[in-house]
N, C-alpha and C positions, 0 to 999 in steps of 0.2 A: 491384522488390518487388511482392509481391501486395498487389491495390488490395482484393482483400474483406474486409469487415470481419469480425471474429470477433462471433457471435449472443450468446456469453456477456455477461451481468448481473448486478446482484444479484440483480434477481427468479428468472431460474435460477441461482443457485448457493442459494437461500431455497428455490422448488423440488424441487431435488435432497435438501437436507437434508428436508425435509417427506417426500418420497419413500423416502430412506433408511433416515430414524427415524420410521417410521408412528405404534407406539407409543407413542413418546415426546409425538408431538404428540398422538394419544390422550388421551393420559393429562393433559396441558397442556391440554388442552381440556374434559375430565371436570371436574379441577382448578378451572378456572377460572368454569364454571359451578356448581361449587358452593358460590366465594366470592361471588357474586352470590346465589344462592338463600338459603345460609345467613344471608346480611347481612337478608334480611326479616323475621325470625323474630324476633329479639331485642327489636322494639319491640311486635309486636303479646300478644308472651308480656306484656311490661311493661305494655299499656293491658290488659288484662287482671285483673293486680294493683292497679294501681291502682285501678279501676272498683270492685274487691271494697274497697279500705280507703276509697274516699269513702263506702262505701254500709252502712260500718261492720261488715263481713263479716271471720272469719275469712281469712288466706292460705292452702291450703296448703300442705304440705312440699312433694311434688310439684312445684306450680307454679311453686315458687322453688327449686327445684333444676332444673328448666325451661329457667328462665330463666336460671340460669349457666351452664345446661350448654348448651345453643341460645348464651350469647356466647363461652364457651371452642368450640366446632364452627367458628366464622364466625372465631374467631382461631387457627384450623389450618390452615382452607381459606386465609385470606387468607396465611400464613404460607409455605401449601404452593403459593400462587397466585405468591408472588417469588420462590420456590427455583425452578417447571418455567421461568420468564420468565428467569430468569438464567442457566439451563444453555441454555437454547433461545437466548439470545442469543452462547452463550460458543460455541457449533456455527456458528451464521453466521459469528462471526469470525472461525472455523480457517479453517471452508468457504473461506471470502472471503480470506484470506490466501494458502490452496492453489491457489487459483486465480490471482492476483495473480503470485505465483511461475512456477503453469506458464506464463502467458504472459509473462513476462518471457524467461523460456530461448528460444521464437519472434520476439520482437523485432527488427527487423533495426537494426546499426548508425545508422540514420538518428537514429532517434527520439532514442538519448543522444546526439545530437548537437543536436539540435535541441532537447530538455530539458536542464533546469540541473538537476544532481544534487539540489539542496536540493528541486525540485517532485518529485521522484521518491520521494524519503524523508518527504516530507510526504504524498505519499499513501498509503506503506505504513504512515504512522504515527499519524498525525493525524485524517486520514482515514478509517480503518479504525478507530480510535479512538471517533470518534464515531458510526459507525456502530455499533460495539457498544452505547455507551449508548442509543442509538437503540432497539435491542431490548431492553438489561435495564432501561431507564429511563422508555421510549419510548412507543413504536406498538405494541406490547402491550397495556403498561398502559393504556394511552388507550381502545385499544377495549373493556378491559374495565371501564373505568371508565364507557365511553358506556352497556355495556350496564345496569352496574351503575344508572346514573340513569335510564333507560326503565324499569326492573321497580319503581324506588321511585314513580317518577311514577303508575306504573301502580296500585299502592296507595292513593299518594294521593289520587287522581283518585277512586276505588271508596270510601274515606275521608269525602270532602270533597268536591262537586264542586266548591265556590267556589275551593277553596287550589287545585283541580286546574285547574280553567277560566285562574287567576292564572300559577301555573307556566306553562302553555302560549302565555299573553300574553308572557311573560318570556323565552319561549327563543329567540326571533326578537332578541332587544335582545344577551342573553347569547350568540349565533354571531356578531354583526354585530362586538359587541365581540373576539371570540378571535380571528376574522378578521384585523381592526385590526391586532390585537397580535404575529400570525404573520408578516403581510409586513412588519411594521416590525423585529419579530428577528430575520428571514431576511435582511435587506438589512443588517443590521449582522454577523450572523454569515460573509456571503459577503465583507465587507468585512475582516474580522478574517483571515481563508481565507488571501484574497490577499498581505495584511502579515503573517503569520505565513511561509507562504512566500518571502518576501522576506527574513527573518529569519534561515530554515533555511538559504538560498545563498548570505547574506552571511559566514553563522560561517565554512564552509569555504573561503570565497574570502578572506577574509582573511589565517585560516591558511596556507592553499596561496601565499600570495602577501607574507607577514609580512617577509620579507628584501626584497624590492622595494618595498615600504611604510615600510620603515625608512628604507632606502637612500635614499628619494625625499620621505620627512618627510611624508609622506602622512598619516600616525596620525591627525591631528583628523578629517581627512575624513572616512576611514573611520568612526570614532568615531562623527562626526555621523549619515552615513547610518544606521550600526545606530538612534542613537536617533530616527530619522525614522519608521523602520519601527517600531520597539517604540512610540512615540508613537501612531503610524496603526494599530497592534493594539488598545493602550487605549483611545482614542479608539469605536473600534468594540465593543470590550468594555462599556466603560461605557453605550453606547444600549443594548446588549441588556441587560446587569443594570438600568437603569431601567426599560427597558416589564417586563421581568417581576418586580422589586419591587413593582409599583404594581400588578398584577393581580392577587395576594393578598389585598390591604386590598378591593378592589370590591368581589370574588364576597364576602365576610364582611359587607361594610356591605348588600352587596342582600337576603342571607339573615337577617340580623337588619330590616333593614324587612319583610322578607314575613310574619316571625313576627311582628312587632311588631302587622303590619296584621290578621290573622287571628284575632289573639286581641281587637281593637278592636273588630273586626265580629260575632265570635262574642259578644261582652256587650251588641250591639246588641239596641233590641227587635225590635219587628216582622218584616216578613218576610226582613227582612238578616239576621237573630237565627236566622231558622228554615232559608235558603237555608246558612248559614256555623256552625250551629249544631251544639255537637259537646259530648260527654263529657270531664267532665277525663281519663279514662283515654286516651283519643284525643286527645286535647291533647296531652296527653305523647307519645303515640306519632308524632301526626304532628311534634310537632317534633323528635324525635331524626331522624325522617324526612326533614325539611330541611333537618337538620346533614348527614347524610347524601349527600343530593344535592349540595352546595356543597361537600363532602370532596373526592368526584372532581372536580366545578369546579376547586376549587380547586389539587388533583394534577394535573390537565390543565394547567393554567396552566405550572405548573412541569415539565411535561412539554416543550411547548411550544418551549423553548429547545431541550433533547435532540435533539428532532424536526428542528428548523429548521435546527440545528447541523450534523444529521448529513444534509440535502440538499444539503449545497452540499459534503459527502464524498461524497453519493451518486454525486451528477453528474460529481466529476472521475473516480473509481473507475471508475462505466460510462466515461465517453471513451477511460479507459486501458485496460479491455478490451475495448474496443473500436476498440481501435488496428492498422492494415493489419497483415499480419505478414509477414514473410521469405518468400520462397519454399521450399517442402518439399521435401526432397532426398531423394534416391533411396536407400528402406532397405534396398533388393534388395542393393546396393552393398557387399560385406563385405570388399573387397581390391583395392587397388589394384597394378595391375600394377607388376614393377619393371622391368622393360622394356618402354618404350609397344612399341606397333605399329607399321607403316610409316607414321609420324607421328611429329613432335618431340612432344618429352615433355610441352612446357608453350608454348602457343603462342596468341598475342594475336591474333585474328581480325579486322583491320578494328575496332577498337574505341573507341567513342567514349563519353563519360563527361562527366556535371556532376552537382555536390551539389542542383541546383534546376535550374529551366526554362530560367531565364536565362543561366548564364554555362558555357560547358560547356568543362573544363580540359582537354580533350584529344579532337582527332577523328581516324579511321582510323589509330588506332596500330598499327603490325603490329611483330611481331618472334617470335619463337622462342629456346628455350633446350633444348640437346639434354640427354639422362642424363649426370649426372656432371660435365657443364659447371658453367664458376664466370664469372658474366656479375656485372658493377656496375654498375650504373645512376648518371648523375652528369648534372648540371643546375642552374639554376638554383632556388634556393626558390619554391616553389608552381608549376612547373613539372608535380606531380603523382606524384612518384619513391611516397613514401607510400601513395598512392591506388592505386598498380596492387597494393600486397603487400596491401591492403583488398579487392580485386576476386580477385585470386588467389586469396586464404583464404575466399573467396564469403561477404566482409561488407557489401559490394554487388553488386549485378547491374549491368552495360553496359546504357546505352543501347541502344548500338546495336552490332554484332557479337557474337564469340564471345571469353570467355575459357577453354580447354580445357587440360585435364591429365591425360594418356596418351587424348586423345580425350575425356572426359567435361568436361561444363559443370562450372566449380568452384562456382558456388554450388548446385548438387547435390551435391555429395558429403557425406557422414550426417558430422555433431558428432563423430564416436565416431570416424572413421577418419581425419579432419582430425589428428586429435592424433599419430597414427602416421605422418600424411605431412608434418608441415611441423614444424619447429621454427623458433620465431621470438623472436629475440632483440630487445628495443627499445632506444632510447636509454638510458632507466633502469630500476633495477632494482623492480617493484613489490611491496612487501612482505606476505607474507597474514599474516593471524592464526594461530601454531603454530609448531611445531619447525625448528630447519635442514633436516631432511629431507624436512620435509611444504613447506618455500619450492620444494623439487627437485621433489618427487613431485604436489605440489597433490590431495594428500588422493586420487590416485586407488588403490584398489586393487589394479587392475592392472600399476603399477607396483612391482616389489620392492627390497627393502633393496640386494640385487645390484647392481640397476642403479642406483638412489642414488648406490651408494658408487663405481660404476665411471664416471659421471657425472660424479661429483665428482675421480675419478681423472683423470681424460679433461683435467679444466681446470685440475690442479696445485691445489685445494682442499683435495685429501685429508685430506692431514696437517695442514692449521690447523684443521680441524674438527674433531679428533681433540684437538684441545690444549685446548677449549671443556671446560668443570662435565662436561656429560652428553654429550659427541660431538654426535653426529648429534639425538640428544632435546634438545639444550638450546633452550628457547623463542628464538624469532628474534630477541625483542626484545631479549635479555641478550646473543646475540652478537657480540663486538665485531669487525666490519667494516667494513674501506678502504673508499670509493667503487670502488675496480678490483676489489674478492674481491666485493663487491655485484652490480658486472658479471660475475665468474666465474659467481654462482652465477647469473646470468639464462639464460648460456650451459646450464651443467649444468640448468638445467631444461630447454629446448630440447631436447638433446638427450640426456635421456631415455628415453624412448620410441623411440631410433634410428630417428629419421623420415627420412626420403628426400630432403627437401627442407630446406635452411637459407635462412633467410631473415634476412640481418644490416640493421637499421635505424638509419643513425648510432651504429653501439654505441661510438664511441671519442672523437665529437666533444666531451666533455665531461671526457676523460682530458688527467693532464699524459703529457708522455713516454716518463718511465719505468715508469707505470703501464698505456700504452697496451703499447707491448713486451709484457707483460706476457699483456696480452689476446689482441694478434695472435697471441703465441706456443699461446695457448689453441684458437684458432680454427683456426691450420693445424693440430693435431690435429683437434678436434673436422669438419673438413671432409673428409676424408678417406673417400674413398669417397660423398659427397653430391654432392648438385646444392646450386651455393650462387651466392646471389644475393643482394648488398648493395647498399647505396644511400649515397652521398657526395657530397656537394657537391663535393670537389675528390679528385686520386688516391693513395691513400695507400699505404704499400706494399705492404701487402698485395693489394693490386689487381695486382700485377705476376702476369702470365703471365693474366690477367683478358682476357673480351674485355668492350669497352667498351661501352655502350648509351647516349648521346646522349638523353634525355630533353626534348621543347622543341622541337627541331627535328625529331624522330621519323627520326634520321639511324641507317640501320644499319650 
């Protein structure tokens, strides 16, 4: 597999949308600076009036229609400032999903093997989850809450120098503490990550394993573990809701001491009186001013978690797109020949193979399979029988040799043509979500209702799908199906598309009898005119007139 990393991020696929929707962000950024601008106005309009009723002055009309109208303005911009943050976060999360997806289609085999389905669903969900709140909750708002607390400081200051000289003592105390508070909910939020993940791989390993669980009286076990991990979720739950309970009450207890003290000093005489010395109309104003400032504090705080939450989404997200991908297969490639060249059709080069560094299952395997031959592979388990139809269908690449077919490398050959040349039937039958048809078709369009039905003709299907509520429409799940018509229909989807190459994977090991007959009888139709190549532990009869492949001892 290609060792280069993919360069994609969040920060470019955040990028690309920025790039995209220029406007938008325009307009998000117009927005947003004029819930900041308009926020100053309200209280200087307010010292203002007031100044005129201590000094026993008429109000006028004007200036108190002024004044509502400057806080109805600041309560648009602020309004119109959550609506662009919300849609500007709801584009990252497409962006960021589309992206997630296309590299998932490049992935090579290795990686789902090596991840537990539940870490892979917790990143498209959980992950990507908080990353949205991240931007409509988030890192947005934080910034424009910081900016929002420099323009009121900047007031203040111009105000007051004493309150403003005070503020600037204050903000070295008030970072030291937000600090504190970010690594202590980032280490409980990365905590929480982990045992949620734990949580998502346990549901379905259970389920997938609920008959073996019974059978084995296992139940408490299991039981236990889920609540070890939902334990070790709360557990970390609850450190992050305390550091950010307790970060509300501060920022409110330090903003009422600073008014407390401001207004102490301002009633002072002397030159305290004259340095801190201010108008009740300015009194007023600066203190809606340092409600003000401590608002965003305070929304910071509670930001804070969003933030923290959505880094330790950040960091798996980047790893996983950032993960090796497949090697690129040749799009030049629109057809595969049906009769190779002066060359076997499908032919194992000296091939040596291991899932890791260490143990490698198989070295200079050579063998050949001509057109139209029907070759079974039989050996002992982990022997490797599996692993060469993985290499064939180029869902790994060899170590070391060639795997070819009609002369080209199979993990070259394009997604798109792969479906034309191999049908591959497994042990069981995997159910999708949809119709009997769409089990056949797997939702491709290029496959037609024709071939469906002659698909399903082909494996003696026909007519029980015809006996089904809707035929061929009836949802899969209403269909009532044998374990053996399960297998029929794995077959009829295989072949399908009338690919060239059948590939049988223990399809019968788990049939009784009569139900196997059944299948065999499916298969010698369904082989007919193909290259077919199955894999069995021992010789079954449909192996007869079969040449044999030795697996383990690489006997030809």
């Amino acid at each position: 597999m290609s060792k280069t990393n993919n360069k994609s991020n969040l920060k470019s696929v955040v990028r690309k949308i920025i790039s995209s929707s220029k406007w938008m962000t325009l307009l998000t950024v117009f927005i947003i600076a004029g819930a900041i601008v308009t926020a100053l106005f309200p209280p200087l309009v307010l010292e203002r009036i007031v100044n005129l009723l201590t000094a026993l002055q008429q109000v006028p009309l004007n200036l108190a229609l002024t004044y509502f109208g400057s806080l109805a303005i600041s309560g648009l911009f602020e309004s119109g400032q959550n609506i662009m943050i919300t849609k500007f976060g709801q584009k990252v999360t497409h962006g960021l999903r589309s992206e997630m997806c296309a590299k998932l289609q490049h992935l090579p085999a290795a990686y789902f093997t090596r991840n537990e389905p539940g870490k892979i669903t917790s990143q498209f969900v959980n992950d990507v989850d908080a990353v949205d709140s991240m931007f409509t909750n988030g890192i947005i708002s934080m910034f424009a809450d910081a900016l929002k607390i420099l323009s009121i400081l900047g007031v203040i200051f111009y105000k007051n120098k004493g309150l403003g000289l005070m503020m600037i003592l204050i903000t070295p105390l008030m970072f030291t503490m937000t600090r504190l508070f970010q690594k202590r909910i980032l280490k409980a939020q990365l905590t929480n990550r982990i045992a949620i993940s734990k949580v998502n791989n346990h549901v379905p390993e259970t389920i997938g394993n609920i008959r073996m669980i019974h059978t084995m009286f296992r139940q408490k076990y299991m039981e236990q573990k889920y609540d070890d991990y939902i334990e070790e979720s709360y557990r970390a739950t609850d450190k992050s809701n305390l550091y950010d309970s307790i970060y509300s009450p501060i920022v409110i207890f330090i903003s009422s001491c600073i008014i407390a003290v401001i207004m102490i000093f301002s009633a002072s005489g002397g030159q305290v009186q004259q340095f801190f010395g201010i108008t009740v109309g300015t009194a007023v104003a600066i203190i809606a001013y340092v409600s003000k400032v401590f608002e965003p504090l305070e929304s910071i705080g509670m930001e804070i978690q969003n933030i923290q939450s959505a880094v330790a989404g950040v960091k798996r997200i980047n790893e996983f797109l950032q993960e090796p991908e497949r090697k690129k297969t040749d799009s030049s490639i629109t057809n595969i020949e049906l009769t190779p060249r002066n060359e076997p059709y499908i032919h194992f080069d000296h091939v040596s193979f291991g899932y890791d560094n260490k143990n490698t299952l198989f070295s200079d395997l050579c063998f050949t399979v001509e057109s139209g031959e029907a070759v079974t592979f039989v050996g002992r388990t982990g022997a490797g029988k599996s692993t060469i139809f993985r290499l064939l269908l180029g869902l790994y690449s060899p170590d070391e040799g060639k795997v070819l077919v009609s002369g080209m490398n199979a993990d070259k050959i394009p997604d798109e043509q792969k479906r034309k040349l191999f049908g591959y039937v497994e042990q069981s039958f995997h159910l999708v979500s949809g119709t009997v048809r769409d089990q056949i078709s797997l939702f491709n369009s290029e496959i037609s209702f024709k071939q469906v039905e002659d698909a399903a003709k082909l494996v003696g299907l026909h007519e029980s799908i015809l006996t089904l509520e809707n035929g061929y429409d009836t949802p899969a799940e209403n269909a009532i199906f044998s374990q053996g018509q399960f297998q029929l229909l794995s077959i009829a989807r295989a072949v399908a598309t009338s690919p060239k190459i059948l590939l049988l994977d223990e399809i019968t090991a788990n049939l009784d009898s009569y139900t196997e007959r059944q299948v065999l009888e499916a298969l010698k139709r369904a082989s007919q005119g193909r290259t077919v190549i199955s894999i069995s532990h021992r010789l079954h009869e449909y192996t007869h007139n079969h040449r044999i492949i030795q697996i383990g001892n690489q006997s030809r």
